[in-house]
C-alpha positions as CSV (number, residue, x, y, z in Angstrom):
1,X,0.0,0.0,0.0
2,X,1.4,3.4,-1.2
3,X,2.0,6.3,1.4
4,X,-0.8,7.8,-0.9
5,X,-3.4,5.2,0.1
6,X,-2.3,4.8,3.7
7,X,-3.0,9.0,4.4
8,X,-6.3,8.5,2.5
9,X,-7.1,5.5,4.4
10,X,-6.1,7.7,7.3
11,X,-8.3,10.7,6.3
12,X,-11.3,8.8,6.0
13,X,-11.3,7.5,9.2
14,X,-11.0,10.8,11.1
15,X,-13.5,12.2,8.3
16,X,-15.9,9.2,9.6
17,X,-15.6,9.8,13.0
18,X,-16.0,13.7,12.7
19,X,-19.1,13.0,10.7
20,X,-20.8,10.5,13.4
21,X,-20.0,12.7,16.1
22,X,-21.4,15.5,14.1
23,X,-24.7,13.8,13.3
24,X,-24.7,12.7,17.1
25,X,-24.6,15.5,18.4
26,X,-27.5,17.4,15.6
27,X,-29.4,14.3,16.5
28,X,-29.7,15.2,20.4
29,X,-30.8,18.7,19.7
30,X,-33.4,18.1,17.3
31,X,-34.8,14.2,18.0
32,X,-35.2,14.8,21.6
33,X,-35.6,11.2,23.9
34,X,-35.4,9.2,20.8
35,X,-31.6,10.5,20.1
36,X,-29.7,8.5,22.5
37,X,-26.4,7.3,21.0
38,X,-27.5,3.4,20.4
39,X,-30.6,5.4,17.5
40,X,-27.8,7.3,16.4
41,X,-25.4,3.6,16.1
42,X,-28.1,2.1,14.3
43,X,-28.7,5.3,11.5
44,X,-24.9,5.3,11.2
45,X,-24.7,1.3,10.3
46,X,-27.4,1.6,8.2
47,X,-26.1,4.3,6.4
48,X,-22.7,2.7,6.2
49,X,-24.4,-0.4,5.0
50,X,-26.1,0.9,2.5
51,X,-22.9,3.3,1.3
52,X,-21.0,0.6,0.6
53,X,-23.1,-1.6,-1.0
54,X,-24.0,1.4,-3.4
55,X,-20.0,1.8,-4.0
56,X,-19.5,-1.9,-4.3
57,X,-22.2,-2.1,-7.3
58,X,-21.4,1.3,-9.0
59,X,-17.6,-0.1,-8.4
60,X,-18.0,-3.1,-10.6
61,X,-20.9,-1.5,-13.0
62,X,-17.7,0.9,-13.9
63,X,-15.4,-1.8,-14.0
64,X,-17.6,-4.0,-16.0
65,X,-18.8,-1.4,-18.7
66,X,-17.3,1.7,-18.0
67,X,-18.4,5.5,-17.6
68,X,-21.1,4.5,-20.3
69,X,-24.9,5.2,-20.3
70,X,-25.5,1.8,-18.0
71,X,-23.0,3.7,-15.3
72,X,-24.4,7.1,-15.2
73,X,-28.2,5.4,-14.9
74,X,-26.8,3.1,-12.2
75,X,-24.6,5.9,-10.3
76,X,-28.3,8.6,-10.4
77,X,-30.6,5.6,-9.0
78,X,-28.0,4.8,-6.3
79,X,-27.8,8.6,-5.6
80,X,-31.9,8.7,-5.2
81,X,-31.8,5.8,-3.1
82,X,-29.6,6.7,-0.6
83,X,-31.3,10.3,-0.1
84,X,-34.5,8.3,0.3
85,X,-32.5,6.2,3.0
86,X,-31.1,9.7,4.3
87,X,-34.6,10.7,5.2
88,X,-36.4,7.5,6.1
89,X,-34.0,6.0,8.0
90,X,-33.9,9.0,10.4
91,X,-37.6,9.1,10.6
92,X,-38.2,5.9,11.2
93,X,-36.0,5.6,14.2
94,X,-35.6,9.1,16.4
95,X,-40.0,9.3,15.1
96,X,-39.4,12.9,14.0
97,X,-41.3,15.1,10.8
98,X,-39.9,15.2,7.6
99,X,-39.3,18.6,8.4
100,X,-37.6,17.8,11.2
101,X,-35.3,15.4,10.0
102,X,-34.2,18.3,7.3
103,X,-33.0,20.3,9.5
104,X,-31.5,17.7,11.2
105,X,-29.7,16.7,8.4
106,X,-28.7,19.8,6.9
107,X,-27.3,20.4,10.6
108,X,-25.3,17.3,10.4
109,X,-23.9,18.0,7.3
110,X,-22.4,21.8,8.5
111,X,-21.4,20.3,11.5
112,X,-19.3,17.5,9.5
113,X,-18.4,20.3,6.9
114,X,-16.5,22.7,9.5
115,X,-14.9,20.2,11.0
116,X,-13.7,18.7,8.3
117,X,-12.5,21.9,6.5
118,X,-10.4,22.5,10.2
119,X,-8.9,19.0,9.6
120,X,-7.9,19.7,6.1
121,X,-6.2,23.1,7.1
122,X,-3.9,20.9,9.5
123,X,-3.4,17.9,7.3
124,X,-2.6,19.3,3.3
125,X,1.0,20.6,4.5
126,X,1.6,16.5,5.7
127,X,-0.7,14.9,2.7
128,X,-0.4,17.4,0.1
129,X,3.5,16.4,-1.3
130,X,2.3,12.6,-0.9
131,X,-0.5,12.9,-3.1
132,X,1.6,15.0,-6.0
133,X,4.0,12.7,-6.0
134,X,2.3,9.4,-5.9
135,X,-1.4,11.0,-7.1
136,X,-0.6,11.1,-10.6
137,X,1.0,7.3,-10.6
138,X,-2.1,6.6,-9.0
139,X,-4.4,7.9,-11.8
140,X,-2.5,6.5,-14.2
141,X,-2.5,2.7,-12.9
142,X,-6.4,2.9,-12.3
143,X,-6.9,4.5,-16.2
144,X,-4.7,2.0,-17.0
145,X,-6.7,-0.9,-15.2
146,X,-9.9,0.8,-16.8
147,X,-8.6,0.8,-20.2
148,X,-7.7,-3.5,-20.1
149,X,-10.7,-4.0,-18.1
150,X,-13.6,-1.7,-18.9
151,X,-15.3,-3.5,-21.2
152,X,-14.3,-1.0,-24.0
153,X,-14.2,-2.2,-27.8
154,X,-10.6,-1.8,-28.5
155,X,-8.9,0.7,-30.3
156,X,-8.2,0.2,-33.8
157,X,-4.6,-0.9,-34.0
158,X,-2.1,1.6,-35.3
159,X,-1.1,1.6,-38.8
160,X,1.9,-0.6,-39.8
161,X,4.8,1.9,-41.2
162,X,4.7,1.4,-44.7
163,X,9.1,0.9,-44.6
164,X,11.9,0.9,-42.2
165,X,12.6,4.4,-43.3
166,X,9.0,5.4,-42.2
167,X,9.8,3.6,-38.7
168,X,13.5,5.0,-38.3
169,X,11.7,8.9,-39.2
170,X,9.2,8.2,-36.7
171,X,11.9,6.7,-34.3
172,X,13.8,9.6,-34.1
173,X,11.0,12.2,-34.1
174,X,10.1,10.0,-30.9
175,X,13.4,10.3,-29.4
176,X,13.7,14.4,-30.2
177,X,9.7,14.7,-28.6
178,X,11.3,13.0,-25.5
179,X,14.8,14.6,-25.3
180,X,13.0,18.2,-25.5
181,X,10.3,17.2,-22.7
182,X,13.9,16.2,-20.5
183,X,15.5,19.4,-21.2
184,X,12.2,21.4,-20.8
185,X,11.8,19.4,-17.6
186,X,15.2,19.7,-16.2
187,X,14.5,23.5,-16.3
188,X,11.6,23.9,-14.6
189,X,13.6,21.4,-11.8
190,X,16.5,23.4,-11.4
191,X,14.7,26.8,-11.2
192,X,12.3,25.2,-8.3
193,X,15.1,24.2,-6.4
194,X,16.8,27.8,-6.9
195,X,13.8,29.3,-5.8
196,X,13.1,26.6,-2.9
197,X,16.2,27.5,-1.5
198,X,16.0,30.7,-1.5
199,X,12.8,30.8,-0.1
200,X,13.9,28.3,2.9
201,X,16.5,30.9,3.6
202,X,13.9,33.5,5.0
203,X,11.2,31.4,5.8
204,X,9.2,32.0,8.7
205,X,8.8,28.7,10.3
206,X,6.4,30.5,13.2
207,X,4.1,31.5,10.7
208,X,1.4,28.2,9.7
209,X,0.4,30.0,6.3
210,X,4.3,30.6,5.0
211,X,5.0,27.0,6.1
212,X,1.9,25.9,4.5
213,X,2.6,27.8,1.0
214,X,6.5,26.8,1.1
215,X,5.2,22.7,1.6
216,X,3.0,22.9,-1.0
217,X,6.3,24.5,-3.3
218,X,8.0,21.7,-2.0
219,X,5.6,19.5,-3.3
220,X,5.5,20.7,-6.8
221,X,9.3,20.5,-6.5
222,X,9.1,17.1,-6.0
223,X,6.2,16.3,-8.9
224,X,8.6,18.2,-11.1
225,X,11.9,15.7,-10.2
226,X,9.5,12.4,-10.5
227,X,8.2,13.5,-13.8
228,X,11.6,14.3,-14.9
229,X,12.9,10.6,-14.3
230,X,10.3,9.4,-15.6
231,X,10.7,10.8,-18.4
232,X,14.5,9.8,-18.9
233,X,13.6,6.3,-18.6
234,X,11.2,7.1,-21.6
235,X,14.0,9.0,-23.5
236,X,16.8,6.2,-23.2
237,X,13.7,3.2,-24.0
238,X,13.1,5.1,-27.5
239,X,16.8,5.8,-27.6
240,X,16.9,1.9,-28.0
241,X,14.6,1.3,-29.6
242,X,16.0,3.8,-32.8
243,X,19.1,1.8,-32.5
244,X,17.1,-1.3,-33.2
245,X,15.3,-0.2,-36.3
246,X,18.4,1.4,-37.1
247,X,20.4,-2.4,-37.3
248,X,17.3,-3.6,-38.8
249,X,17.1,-0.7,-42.1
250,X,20.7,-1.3,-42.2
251,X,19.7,-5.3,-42.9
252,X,17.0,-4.7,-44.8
253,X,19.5,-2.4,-47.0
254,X,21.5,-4.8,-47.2
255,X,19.2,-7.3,-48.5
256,X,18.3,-4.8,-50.9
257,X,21.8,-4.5,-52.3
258,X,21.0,-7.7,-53.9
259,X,18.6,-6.9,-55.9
260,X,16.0,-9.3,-54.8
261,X,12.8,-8.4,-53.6
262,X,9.7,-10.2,-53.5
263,X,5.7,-8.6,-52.8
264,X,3.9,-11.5,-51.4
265,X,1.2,-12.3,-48.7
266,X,1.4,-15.2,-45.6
267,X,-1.5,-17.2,-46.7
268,X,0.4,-17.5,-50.8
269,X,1.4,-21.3,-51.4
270,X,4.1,-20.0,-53.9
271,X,5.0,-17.0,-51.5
272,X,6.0,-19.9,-49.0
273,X,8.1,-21.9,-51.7
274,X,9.8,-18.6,-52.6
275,X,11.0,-18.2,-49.0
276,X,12.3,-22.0,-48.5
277,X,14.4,-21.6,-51.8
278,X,15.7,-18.0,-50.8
279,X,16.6,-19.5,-47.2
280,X,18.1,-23.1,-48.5
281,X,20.1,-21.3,-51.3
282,X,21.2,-18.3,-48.6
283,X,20.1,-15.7,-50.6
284,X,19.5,-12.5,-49.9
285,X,15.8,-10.8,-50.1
286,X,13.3,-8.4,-48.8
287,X,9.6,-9.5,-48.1
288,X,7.4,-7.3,-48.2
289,X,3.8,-8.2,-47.2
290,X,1.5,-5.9,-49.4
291,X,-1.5,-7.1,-47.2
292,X,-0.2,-5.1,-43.9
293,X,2.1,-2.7,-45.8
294,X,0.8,0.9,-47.6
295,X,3.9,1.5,-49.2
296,X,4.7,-2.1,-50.4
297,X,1.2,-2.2,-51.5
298,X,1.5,1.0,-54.1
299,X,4.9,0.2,-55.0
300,X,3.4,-3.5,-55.8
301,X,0.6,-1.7,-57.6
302,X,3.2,0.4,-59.4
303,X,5.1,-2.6,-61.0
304,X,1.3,-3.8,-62.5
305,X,2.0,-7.1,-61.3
306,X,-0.6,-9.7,-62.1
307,X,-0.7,-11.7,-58.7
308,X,1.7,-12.6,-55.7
309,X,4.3,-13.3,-55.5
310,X,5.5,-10.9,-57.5
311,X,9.9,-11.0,-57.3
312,X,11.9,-8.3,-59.0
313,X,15.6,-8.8,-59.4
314,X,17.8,-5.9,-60.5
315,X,14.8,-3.9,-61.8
316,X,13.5,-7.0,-63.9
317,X,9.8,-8.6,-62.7
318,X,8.6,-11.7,-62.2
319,X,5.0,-13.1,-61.4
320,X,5.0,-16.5,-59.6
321,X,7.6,-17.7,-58.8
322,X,10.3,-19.7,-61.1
323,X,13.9,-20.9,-59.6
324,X,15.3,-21.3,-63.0
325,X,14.8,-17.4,-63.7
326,X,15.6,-16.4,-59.9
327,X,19.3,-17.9,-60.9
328,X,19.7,-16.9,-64.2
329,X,19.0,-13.0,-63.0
330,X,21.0,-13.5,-60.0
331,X,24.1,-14.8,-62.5
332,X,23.9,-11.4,-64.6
């Protein structure tokens, strides 16, 4: 469990407490003999019951389908039940008026609302730089975890780069995107911690509101340095990954050299032959697929080839595929 979780966890609690006490003591003022503590134990248990049941259901409803028409249907019925519960529940046990119960309600509610505004004045300088560094990790795990399991229809896959020029161009447009976001981040890190320390230097540690404002500082200091390495683990990931499609258009250059090529598809009978005599005899090719690749498919479209596979060697075409003429062209 993150330190995230564990203050949350944390907040709840006291936010709980604060809130039955609250409604406790509204409930003594307004529901006269009936509002002894075991009526107000039994509206709080009830409630509790009845909130988490609601959150369990609108919990998996999300999970299941996502935020979709069936979630927002199912999230407004469990908000009109429970402000049905909210009133009946009360007026059922202290015996009070509708009225009655409004006010006591509505008492409850400022009570819980000032106390927990008090709380929340103490606690953002201790929670705040936990939940800026470890919130956005957070949101991204569960909209990761929503994304896999939501019950979405996929995305459509991305297009296949019609050549290993088109992959090695977008490889290193990847790997400039990232190195600028590093520099730009790098930046805004040292100026913070510039400014952090010269702020600490005449900070007024007496004074709760310039503690309060130099924490939260702190905090976005800290965001600032977890982004930042989190983005230099990006940069050297597509830094090798431009060095792989950099080997493999270097092969597939190579391969070109040759002078053999061949347009073809997986499901081709003669396709398959083609690739077990290149491969026995060692020789040289590129495949290109012209079912999954644009470019291969105009350049095959091009060469007005009458079927697959189509094998050009040294500029001259072939349809089908023939070993006697693969050699003869390969001898020239």
């Amino acid at each position: 469990m993150t330190p995230f979780v564990t203050i949350l966890l944390w907040l709840y609690l006291i936010s709980g407490a604060i809130s039955f006490s609250s409604f406790w003591g509204a409930s003594r003022l307004l529901a006269g003999p009936n509002g002894t503590f075991l009526n107000v134990l039994k509206c709080n248990l009830i409630w509790i019951a009845i909130g988490i049941g609601a959150s369990a259901f609108l919990a998996l409803l999300f999970f299941s389908f996502g935020a979709n028409k069936v979630f927002l249907c199912a999230t407004l019925a469990a908000g009109i039940l429970f402000l049905i519960t909210a009133f009946a529940v009360p007026m059922k046990i202290f015996e009070i008026s509708f009225p009655r119960t409004l006010v006591l309600l509505l008492l409850s509610a400022l009570f819980s609302l000032i106390c927990n505004w008090g709380v929340s004045i103490f606690a953002t300088p201790i929670v705040a730089p936990t939940i800026l560094r470890d919130g956005p990790a957070m949101a991204a795990l569960i909209k990761t975890w929503v994304k896999k399991n939501g019950g979405r229809a996929a995305s459509a896959p991305a297009p296949v780069p019609a050549s290993y020029s088109s992959l090695l161009e977008l490889a290193r447009q990847d790997v400039e995107n990232a190195k600028a976001k590093v520099t730009q981040l790098e930046t805004n890190a040292n100026q913070a911690y510039v400014d952090l320390a010269e702020k600490r230097k005449v900070l007024d540690t007496k004074s709760a509101p310039a503690v309060h404002r130099f924490n939260m500082e702190a905090a976005n200091y800290s965001s600032v340095k977890t982004e930042l390495v989190k983005q230099q683990k990006e940069l050297a990931r597509l830094i090798k990954q431009e060095e792989l499609v950099e080997t493999q258009a270097a092969e597939a250059a190579e391969k070109r050299s040759h002078g053999v090529v061949m347009y073809s598809t997986s499901w081709c009978p003669a396709c398959k032959a083609a690739r077990q005599y290149f491969e026995q005899k060692n020789i040289p090719y590129e495949d290109i697929d012209v079912e999954h690749s644009p470019e291969g498919a105009a350049e095959y479209k091009r060469l007005g080839s009458g079927g697959v596979p189509t094998i050009v060697i040294r500029g001259e075409k072939m349809s089908g595929f023939n070993s006697d003429w693969v050699e003869r062209h390969l001898e020239n």
